[in-house]
C-alpha positions as CSV (number, residue, x, y, z in Angstrom):
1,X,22.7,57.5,-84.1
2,X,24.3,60.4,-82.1
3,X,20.9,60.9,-80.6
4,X,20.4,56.8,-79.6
5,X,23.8,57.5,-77.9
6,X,23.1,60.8,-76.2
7,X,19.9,59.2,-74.4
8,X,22.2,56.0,-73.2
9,X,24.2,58.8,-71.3
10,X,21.8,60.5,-69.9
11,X,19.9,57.7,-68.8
12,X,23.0,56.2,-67.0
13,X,23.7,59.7,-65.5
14,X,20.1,59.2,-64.3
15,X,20.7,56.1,-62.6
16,X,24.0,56.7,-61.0
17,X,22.5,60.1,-59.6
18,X,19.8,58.0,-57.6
19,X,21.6,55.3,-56.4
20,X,23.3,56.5,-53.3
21,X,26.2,53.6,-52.5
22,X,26.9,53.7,-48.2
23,X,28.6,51.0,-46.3
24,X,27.2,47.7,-46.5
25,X,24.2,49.1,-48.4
26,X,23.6,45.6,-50.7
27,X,20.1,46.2,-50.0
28,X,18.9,49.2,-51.3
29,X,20.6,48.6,-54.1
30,X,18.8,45.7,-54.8
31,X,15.5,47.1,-54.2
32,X,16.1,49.9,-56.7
33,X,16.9,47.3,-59.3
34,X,13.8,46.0,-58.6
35,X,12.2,48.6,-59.2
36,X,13.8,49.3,-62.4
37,X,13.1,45.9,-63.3
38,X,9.1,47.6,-64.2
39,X,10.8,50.1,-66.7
40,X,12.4,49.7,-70.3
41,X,15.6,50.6,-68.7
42,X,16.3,47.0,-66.6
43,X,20.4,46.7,-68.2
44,X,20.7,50.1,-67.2
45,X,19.5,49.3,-63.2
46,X,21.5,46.0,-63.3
47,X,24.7,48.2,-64.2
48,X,24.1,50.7,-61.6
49,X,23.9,47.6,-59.2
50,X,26.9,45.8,-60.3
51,X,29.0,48.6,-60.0
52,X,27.4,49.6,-56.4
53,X,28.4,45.9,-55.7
54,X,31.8,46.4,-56.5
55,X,32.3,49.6,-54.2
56,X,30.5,47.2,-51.2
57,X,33.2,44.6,-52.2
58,X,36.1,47.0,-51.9
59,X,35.8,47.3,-48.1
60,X,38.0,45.0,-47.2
61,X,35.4,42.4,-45.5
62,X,35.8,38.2,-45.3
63,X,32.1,37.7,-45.8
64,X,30.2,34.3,-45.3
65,X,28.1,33.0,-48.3
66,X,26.0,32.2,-45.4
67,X,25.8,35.9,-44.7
68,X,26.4,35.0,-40.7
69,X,27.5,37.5,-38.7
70,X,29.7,35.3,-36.8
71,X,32.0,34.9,-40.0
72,X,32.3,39.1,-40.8
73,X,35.5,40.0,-39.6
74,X,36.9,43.5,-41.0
75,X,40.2,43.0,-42.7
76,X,41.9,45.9,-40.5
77,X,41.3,43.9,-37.6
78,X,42.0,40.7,-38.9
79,X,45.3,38.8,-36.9
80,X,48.4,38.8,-39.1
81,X,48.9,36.1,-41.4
82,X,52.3,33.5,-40.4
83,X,54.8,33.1,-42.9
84,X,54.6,29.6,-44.5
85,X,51.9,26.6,-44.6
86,X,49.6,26.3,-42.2
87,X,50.5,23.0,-40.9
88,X,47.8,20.0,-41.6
89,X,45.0,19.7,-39.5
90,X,44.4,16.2,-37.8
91,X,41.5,14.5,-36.3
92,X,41.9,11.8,-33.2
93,X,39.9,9.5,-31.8
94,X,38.5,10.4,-27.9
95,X,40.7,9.8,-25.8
96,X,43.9,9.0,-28.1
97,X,47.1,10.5,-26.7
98,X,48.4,13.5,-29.4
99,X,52.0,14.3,-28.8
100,X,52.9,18.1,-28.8
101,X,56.2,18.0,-30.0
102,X,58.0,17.7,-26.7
103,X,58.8,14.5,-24.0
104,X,56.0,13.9,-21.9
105,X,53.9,16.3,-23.5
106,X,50.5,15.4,-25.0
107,X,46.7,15.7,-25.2
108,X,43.5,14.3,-24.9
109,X,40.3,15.6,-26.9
110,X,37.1,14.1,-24.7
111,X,33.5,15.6,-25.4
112,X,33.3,18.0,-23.9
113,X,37.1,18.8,-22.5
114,X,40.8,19.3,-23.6
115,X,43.2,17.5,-21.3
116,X,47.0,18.8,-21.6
117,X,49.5,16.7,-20.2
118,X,52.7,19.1,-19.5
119,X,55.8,17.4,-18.5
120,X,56.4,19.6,-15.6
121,X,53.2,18.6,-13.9
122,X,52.8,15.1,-14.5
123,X,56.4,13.6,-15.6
124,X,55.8,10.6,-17.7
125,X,52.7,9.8,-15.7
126,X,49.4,9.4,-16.4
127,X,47.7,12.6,-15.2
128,X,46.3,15.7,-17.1
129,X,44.6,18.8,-16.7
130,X,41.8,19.8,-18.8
131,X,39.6,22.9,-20.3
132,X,36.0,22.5,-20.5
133,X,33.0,24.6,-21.2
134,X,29.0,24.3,-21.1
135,X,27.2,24.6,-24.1
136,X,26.6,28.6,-25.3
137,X,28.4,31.3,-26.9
138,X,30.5,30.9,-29.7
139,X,33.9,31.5,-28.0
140,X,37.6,31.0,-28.5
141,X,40.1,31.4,-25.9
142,X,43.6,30.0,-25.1
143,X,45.5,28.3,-22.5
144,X,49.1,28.2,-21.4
145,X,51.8,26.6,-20.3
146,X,55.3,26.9,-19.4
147,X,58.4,24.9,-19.6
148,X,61.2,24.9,-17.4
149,X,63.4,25.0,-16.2
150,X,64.7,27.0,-19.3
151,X,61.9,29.0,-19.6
152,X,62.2,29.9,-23.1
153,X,58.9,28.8,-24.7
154,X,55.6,28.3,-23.8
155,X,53.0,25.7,-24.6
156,X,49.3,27.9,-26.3
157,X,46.7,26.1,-26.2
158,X,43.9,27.3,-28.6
159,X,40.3,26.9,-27.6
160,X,37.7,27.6,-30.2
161,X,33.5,26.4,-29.5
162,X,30.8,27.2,-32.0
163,X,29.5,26.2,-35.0
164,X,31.4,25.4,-38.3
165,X,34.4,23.4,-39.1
166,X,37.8,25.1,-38.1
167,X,40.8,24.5,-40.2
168,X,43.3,26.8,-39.3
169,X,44.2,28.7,-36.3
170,X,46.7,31.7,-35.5
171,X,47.9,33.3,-33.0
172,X,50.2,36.5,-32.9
173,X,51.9,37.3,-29.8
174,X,54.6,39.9,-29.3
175,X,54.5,41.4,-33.2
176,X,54.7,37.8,-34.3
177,X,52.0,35.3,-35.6
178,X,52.2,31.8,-35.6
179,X,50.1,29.3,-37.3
180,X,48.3,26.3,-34.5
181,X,48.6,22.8,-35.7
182,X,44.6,21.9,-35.3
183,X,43.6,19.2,-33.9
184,X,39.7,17.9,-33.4
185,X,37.3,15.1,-33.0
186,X,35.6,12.9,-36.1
187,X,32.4,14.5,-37.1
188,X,31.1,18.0,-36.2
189,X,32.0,17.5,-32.6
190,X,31.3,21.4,-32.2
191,X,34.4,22.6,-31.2
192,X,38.2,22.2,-32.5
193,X,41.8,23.2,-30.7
194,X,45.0,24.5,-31.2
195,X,48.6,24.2,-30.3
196,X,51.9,26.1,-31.2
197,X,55.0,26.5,-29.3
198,X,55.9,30.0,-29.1
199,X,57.6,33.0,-26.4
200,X,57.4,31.9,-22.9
201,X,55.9,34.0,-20.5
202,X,58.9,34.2,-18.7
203,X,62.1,35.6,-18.4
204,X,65.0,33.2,-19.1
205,X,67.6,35.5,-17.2
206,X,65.0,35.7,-14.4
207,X,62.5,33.1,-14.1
208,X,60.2,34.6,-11.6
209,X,59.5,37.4,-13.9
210,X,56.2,37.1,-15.1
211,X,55.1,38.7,-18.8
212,X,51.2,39.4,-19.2
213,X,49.8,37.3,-21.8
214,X,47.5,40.3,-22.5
215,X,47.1,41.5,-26.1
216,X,47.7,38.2,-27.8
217,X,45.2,37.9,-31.0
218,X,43.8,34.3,-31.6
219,X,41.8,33.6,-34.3
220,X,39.6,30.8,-36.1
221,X,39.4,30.1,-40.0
222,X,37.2,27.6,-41.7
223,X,38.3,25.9,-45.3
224,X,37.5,28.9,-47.1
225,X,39.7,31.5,-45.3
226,X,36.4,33.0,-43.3
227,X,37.3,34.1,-39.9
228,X,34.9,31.6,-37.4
229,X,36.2,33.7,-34.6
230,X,38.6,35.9,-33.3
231,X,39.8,37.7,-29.7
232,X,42.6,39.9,-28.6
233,X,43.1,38.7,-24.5
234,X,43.2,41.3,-22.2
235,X,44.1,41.5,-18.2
């Protein structure tokens, strides 16, 4: 018996000798266990791989069960996560008016183009002005607006275009992140957007004074918490 249980050891030594575990390195792990797979010793392989597995796991990585690149996101750079619920996601029809939380605020989701109607601009009339893109890159990007005369928010408008189905959005601007109520068309229209009120741009005590927008983190997450995209803005 103390013989049986000397050769297990040894044999695991063995195995965890050749398998050298890098970053990311799923696959040559699995190609050794294939190649145990030929031997007596296939539980022993299928250890060596699990626990390889586990070290690949501890990275601190969101990964897609699709395996697509466009959903890897390490979690060092990941935007912060806002306190609270993310607030419900809603889905309008073309065209339909969605308030934003403010008189004469509101927005229109068309094919191809978001439509923001800020009170400043229009009043309580009609008009809007819109975002639209050409069919390409998965992107997402943001647009603002202010509100005076107080000048002590801002209107962000998240952008995001690409495949999957977005159903949260952040954004963290001056330390802070704050969660985007998302809003989309029915069906996979190919894009969703965003909108939080948050820090204006502007000085309250001195309205002229412009703050850069720069180094604002947006991000994108499907149902599952995978990041769909994300950005830091810059000048």
């Amino acid at each position: 018996m103390r013989d049986t249980e000397d050769m297990v050891r040894g044999a695991l030594r063995d195995e965890a000798a050749r398998v050298a575990v890098a970053d990311w390195s799923a696959g040559p792990v699995r190609a050794h266990v294939r190649r145990q797979r030929r031997g007596r010793r296939v539980a022993m392989g299928a250890s060596a791989a699990v626990a390889a597995l586990a070290v690949v796991a501890g990275t601190g990585a969101v990964l897609s069960e699709r395996h697509d690149s466009r959903a890897v996101a390490p979690a060092s750079q990941a935007p912060q996560v806002p306190e609270g619920p993310a607030p419900e996601a809603v889905v309008v029809e073309p065209g339909t008016q969605l308030p934003l939380g403010r008189q004469d605020w509101w927005m229109q989701l068309k094919d191809q183009e978001i439509c923001v109607h800020d009170a400043p601009a229009y009043g309580s009339g009609p008009g809007c002005s819109g975002y639209s893109w050409a069919a390409g890159a998965t992107e997402i990007t943001m647009q603002y607006y202010g509100n005076p005369p107080q000048y002590r928010e801002g209107l962000y408008n998240l952008v995001y275009h690409g495949p999957g189905q977005v159903a949260r959005m952040t954004m963290e601007v001056e330390g802070r992140a704050y969660w985007a109520t998302v809003a989309s068309l029915p069906g996979d229209p190919g894009y969703a957007t965003g909108y939080v009120w948050g820090p204006s741009s502007k000085s309250p005590d001195a309205p002229k004074t412009t703050h850069p927008l720069d180094g604002i983190r947006l991000a994108a997450y499907d149902a599952q918490g995978r990041v769909l995209a994300s950005r830091t803005l810059s000048s």
